[in-house]
C-alpha positions in Angstrom: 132.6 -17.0 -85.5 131.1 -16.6 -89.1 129.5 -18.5 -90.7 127.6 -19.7 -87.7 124.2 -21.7 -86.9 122.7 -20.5 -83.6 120.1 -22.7 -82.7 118.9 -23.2 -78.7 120.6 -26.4 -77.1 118.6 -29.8 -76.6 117.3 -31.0 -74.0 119.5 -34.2 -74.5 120.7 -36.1 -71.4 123.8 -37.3 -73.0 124.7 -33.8 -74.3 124.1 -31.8 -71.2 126.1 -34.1 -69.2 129.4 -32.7 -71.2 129.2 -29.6 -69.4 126.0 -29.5 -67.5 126.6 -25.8 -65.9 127.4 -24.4 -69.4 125.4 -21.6 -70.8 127.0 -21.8 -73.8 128.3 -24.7 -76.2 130.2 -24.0 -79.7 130.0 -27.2 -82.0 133.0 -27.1 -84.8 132.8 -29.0 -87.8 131.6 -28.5 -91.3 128.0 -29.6 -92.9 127.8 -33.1 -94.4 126.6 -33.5 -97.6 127.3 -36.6 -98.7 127.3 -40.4 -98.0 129.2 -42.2 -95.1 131.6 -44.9 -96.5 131.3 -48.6 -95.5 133.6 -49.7 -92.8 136.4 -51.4 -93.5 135.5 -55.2 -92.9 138.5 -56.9 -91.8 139.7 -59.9 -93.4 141.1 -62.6 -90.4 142.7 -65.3 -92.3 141.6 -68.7 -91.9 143.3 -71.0 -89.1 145.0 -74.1 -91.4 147.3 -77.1 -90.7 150.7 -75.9 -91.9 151.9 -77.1 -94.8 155.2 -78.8 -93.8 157.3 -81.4 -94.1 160.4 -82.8 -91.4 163.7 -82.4 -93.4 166.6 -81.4 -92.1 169.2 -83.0 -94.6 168.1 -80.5 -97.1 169.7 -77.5 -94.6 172.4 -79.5 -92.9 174.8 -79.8 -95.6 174.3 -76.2 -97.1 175.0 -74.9 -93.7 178.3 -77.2 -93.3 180.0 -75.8 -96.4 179.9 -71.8 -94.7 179.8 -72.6 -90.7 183.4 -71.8 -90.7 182.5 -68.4 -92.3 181.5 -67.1 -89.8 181.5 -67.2 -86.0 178.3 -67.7 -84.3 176.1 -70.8 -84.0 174.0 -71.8 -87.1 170.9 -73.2 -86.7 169.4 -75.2 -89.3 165.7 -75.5 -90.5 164.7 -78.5 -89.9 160.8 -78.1 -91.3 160.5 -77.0 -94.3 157.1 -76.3 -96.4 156.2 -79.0 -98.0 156.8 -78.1 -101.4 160.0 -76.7 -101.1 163.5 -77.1 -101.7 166.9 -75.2 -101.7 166.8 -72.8 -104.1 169.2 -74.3 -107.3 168.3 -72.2 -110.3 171.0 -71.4 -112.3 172.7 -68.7 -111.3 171.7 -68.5 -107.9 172.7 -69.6 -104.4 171.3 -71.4 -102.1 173.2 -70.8 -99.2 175.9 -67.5 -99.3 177.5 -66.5 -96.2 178.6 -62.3 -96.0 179.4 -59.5 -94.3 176.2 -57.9 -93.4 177.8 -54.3 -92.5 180.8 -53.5 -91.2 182.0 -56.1 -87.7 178.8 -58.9 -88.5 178.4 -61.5 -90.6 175.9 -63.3 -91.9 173.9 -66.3 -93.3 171.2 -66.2 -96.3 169.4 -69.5 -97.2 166.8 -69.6 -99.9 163.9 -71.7 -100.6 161.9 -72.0 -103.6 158.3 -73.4 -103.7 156.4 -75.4 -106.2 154.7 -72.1 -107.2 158.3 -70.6 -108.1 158.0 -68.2 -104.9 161.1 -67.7 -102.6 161.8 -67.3 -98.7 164.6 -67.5 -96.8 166.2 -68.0 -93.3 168.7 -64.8 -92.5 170.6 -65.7 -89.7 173.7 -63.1 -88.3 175.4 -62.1 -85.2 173.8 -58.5 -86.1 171.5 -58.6 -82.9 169.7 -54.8 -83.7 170.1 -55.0 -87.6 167.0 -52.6 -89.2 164.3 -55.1 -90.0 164.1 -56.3 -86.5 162.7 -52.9 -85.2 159.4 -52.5 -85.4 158.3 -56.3 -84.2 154.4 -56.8 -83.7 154.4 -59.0 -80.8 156.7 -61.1 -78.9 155.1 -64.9 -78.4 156.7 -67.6 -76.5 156.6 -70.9 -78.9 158.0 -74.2 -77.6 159.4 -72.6 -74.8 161.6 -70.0 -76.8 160.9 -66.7 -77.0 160.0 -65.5 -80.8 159.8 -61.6 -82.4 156.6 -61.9 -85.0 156.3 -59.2 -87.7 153.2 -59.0 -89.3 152.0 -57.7 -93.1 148.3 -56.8 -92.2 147.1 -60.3 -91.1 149.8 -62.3 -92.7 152.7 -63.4 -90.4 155.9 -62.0 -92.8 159.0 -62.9 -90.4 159.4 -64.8 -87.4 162.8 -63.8 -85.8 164.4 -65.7 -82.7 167.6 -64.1 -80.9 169.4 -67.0 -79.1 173.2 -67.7 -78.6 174.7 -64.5 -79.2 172.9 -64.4 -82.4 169.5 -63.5 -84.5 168.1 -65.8 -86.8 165.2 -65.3 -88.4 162.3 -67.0 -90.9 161.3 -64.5 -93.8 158.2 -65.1 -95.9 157.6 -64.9 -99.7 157.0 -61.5 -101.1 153.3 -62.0 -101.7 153.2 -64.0 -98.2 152.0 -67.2 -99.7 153.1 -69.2 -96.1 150.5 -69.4 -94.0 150.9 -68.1 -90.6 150.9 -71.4 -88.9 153.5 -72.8 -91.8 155.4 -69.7 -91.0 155.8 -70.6 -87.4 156.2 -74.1 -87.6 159.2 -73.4 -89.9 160.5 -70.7 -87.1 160.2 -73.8 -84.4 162.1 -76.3 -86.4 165.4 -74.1 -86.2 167.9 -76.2 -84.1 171.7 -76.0 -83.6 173.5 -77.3 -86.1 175.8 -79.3 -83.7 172.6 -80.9 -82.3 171.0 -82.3 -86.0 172.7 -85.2 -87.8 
């Protein structure tokens, strides 16, 4: 093995115990010449009240005008964040109902913020679409079992599979919801035969 530094082993507790019966040990690796970097510190975000508000009329009556689109159970958000509302720029929907791919439907409303940021509820009787693959954890909230998919520390969808369906609670692009907002959202889904 050339280039190589022979030098006689030492005496080191710690490094005799690898192998103490060796006569021999090779080390591989390369000389270092320059500075180790800082490790990476990282950032937990900060535990908050979410930011929320109880209305469910603002839902119910966009999901009335597709339910017969489509044939699972809707479930409408009933918490919203606080600064939001159906998304009513001109031009766009707030509630569309489609075909997803080929055999499932499915159900798209979107929210816009006061910060002019968008998320959305998805729900579809596509029970493996893509995006629910890779899941980070599985968390059992209220008694229902929810899928959370996380963006680093930020909580970007919140996905519950319930009546034959998946329904789930997708964050802004730039994940402005805070985790707990995100979750309370997720909690406040409820049938839509059950909300008046």
């Amino acid at each position: 093995m050339q280039p190589a530094d022979v030098q006689k082993l030492p005496r080191v507790p710690w490094l005799i115990s690898l192998d103490p019966g060796s006569m021999l040990m090779v080390v591989l690796g390369s000389t270092f010449h320059g500075d180790i970097a800082q490790p990476v510190v990282t950032q937990v975000p900060q535990h908050q009240p979410p930011a929320v508000r109880l209305d469910p009329a603002q839902s119910t009556g966009l999901l009335n005008q597709v339910k017969s689109k489509v044939r699972f159970p809707l479930e409408v958000p009933t918490v919203l964040e606080r600064n939001s509302y159906p998304d009513t720029t001109p031009g766009d929907t707030a509630v569309r109902a489609y075909t997803i791919t080929k055999g499932h439907k499915a159900v798209r409303l979107v929210y816009r913020t006061g910060a002019n940021e968008y998320w959305g509820v998805e729900e579809t009787d596509w029970q493996d679409a893509p995006v629910l693959s890779d899941r980070s954890f599985r968390h059992d909230l209220g008694g229902r079992e929810f899928d959370l998919y996380y963006a680093g520390p930020h909580l970007h969808m919140v996905a519950l599979q319930a009546n034959g369906a998946t329904y789930w609670v997708e964050n802004t692009l730039l994940d402005s919801l805070s985790n707990e907002t995100m979750l309370a959202i997720a909690k406040g889904l409820k049938p839509l035969t059950s909300v008046h």
